[in-house]
Backbone as JSON Lines, residues from 0, in Angstrom:
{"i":0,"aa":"X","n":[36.74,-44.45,4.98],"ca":[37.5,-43.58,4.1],"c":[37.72,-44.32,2.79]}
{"i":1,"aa":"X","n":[37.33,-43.91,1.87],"ca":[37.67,-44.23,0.76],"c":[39.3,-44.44,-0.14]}
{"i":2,"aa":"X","n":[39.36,-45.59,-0.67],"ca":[40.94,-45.73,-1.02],"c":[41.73,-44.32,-1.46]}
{"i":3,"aa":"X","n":[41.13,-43.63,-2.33],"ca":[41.75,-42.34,-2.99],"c":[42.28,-41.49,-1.8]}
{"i":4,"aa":"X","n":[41.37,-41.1,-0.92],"ca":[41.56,-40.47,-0.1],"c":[42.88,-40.74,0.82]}
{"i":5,"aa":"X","n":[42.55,-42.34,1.56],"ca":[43.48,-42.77,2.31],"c":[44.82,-42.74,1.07]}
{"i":6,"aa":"X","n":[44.74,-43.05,-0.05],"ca":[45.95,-42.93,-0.65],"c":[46.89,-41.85,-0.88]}
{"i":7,"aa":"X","n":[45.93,-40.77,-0.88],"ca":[46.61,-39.03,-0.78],"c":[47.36,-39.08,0.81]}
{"i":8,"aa":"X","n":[46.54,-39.26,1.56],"ca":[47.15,-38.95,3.03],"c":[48.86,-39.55,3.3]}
{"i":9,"aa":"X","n":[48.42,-41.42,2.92],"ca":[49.48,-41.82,2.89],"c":[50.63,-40.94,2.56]}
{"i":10,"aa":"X","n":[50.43,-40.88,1.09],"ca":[51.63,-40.43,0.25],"c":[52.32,-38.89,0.78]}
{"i":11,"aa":"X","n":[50.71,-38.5,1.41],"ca":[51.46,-36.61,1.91],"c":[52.77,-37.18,3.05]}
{"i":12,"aa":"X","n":[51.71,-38.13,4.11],"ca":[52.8,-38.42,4.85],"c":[54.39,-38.65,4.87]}
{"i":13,"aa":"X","n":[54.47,-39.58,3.95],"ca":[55.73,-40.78,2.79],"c":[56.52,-39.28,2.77]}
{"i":14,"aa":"X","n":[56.09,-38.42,2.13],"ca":[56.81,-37.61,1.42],"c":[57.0,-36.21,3.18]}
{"i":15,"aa":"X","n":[56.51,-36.08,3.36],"ca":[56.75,-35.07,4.93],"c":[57.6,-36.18,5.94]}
{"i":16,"aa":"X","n":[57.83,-37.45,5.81],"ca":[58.7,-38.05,6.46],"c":[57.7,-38.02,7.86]}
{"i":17,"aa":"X","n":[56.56,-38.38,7.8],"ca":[55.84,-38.5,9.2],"c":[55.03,-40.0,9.14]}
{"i":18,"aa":"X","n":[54.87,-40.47,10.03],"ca":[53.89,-41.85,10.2],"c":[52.23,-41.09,9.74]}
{"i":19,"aa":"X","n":[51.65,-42.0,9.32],"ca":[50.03,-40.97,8.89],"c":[49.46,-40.46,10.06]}
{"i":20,"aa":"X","n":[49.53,-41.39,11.47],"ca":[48.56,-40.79,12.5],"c":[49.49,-39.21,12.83]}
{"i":21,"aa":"X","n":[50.62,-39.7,12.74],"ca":[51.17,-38.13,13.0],"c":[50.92,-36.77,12.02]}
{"i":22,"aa":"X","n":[50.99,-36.75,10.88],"ca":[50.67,-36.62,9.31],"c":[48.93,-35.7,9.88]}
{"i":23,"aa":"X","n":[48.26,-36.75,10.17],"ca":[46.92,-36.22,10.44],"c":[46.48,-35.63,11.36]}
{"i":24,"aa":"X","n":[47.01,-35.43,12.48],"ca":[47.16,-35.22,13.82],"c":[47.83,-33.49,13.65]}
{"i":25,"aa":"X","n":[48.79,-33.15,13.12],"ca":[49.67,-32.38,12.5],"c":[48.76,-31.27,11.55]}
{"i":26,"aa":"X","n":[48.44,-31.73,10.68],"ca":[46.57,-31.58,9.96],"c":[45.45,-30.5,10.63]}
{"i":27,"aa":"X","n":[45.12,-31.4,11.89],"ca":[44.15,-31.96,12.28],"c":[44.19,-30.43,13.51]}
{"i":28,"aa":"X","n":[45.35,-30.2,14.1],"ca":[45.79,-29.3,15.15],"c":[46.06,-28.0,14.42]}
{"i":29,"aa":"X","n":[46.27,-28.01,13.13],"ca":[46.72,-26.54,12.24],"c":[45.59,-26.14,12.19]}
{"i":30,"aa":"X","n":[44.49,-26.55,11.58],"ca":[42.99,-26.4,11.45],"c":[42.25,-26.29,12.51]}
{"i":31,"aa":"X","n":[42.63,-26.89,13.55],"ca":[42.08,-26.51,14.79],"c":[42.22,-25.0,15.22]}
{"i":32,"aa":"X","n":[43.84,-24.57,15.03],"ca":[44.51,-23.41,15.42],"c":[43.72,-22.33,14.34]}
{"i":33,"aa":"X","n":[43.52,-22.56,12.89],"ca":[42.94,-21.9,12.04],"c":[41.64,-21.53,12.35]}
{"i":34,"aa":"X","n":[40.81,-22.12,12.72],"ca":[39.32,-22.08,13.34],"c":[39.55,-21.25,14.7]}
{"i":35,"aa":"X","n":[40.16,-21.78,15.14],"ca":[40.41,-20.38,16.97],"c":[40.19,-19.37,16.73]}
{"i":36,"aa":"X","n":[41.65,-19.37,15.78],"ca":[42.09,-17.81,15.8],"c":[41.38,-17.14,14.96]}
{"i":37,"aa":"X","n":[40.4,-17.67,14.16],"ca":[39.18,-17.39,13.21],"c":[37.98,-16.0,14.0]}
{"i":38,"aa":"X","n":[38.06,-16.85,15.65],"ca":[37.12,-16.82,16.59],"c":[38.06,-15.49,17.35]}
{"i":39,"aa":"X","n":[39.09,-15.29,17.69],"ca":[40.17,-15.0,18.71],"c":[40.24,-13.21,18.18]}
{"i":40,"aa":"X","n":[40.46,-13.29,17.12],"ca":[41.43,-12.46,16.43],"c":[40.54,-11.58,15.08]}
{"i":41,"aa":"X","n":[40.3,-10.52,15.25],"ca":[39.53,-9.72,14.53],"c":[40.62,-9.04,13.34]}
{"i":42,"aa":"X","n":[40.5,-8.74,12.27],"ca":[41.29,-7.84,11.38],"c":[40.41,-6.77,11.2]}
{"i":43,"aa":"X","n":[41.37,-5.72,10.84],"ca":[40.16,-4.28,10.43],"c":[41.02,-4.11,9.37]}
{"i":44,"aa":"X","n":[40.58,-3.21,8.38],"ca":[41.55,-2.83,7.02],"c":[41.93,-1.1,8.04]}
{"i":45,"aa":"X","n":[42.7,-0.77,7.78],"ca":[43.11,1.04,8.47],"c":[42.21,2.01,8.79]}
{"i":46,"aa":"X","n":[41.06,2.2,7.65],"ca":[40.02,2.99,7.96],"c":[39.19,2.71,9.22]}
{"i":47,"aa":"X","n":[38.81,1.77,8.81],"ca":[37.78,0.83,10.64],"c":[38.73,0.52,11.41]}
{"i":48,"aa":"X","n":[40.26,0.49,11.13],"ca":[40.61,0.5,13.0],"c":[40.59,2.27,12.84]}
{"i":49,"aa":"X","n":[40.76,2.74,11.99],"ca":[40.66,4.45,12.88],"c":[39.36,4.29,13.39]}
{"i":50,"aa":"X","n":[38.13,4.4,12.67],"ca":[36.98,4.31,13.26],"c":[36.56,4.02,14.44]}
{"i":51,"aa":"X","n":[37.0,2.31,14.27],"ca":[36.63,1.71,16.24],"c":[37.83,2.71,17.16]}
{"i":52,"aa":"X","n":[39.16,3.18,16.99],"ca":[39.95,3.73,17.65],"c":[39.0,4.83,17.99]}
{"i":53,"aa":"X","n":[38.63,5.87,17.57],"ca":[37.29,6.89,17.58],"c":[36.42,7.01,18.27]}
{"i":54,"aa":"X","n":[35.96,5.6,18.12],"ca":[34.67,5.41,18.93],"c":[34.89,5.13,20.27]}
{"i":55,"aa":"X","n":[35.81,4.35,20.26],"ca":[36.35,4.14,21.9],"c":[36.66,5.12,22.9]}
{"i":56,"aa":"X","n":[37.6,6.76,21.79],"ca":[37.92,6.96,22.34],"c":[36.68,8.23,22.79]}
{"i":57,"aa":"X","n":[35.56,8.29,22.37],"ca":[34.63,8.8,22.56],"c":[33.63,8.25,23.47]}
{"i":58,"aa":"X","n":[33.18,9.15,24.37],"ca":[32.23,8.87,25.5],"c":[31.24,8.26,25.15]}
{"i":59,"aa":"X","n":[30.73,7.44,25.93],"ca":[29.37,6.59,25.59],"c":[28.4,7.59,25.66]}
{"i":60,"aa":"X","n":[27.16,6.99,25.1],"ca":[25.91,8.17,25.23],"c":[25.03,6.97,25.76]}
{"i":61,"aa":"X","n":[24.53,7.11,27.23],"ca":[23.93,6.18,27.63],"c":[22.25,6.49,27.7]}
{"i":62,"aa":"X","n":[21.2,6.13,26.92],"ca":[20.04,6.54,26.93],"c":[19.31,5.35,27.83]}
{"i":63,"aa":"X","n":[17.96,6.17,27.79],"ca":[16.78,5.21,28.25],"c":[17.22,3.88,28.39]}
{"i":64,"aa":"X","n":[16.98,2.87,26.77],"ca":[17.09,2.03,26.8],"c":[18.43,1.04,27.4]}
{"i":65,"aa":"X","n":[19.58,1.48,27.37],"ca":[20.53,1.21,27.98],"c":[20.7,1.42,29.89]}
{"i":66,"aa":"X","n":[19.91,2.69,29.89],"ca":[20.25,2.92,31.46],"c":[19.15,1.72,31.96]}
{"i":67,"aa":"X","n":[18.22,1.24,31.51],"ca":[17.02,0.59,31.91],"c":[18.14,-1.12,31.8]}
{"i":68,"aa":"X","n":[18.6,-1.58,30.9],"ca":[19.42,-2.41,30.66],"c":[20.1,-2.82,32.11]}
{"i":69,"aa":"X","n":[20.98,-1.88,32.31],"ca":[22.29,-1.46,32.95],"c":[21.88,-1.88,34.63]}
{"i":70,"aa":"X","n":[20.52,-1.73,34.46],"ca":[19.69,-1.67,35.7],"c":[18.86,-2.8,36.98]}
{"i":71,"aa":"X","n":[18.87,-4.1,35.48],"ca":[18.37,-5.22,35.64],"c":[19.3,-5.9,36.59]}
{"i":72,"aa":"X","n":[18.68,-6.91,37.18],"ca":[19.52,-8.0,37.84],"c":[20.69,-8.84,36.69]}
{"i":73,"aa":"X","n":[21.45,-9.12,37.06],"ca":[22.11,-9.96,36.43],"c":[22.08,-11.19,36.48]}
{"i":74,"aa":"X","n":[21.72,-12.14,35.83],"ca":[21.46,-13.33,35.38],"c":[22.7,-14.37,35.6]}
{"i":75,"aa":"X","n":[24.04,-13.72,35.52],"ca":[25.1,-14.01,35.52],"c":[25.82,-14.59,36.45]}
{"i":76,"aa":"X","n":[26.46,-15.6,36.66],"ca":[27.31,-15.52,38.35],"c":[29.32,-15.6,37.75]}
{"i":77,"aa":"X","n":[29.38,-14.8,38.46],"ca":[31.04,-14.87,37.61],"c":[31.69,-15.38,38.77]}
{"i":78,"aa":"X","n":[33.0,-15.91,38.41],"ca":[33.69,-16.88,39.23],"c":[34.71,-15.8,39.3]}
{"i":79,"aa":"X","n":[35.36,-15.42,40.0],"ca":[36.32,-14.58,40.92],"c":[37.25,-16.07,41.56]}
């Protein structure tokens, strides 16, 4: 790590009243949580949640290619 760098951290720390490993750690777990919930958690603006609400609440149309899908072995083993 370069001095500048380590010198910012320090000082964020100094000033949040935390030791640095805590300081970074603190950091380190927000960004973690930011990236999850990145993954977790979908937003729609009003129009597209009416939309997906719509679609859901509308019957599937299951064709050819899907019933042929639907049909295969499963590859899968799920844990129960």
């Amino acid at each position: 790590m370069d001095e500048e760098s380590k010198h910012r951290l320090t000082e964020a720390a100094r000033v949040s009243h935390l030791s640095l490993s805590t300081f970074v750690l603190q950091a380190a777990l927000q960004e973690a949580d930011r990236t999850l919930a990145d993954r977790e958690v979908i937003s729609l603006s009003p129009a597209a949640a009416e939309a997906f609400a719509q679609a859901l609440a509308r019957p599937a149309h299951v064709n050819e290619r899907l019933k042929a899908a639907l049909s295969r072995p499963t590859q899968i083993d799920w844990l129960d």
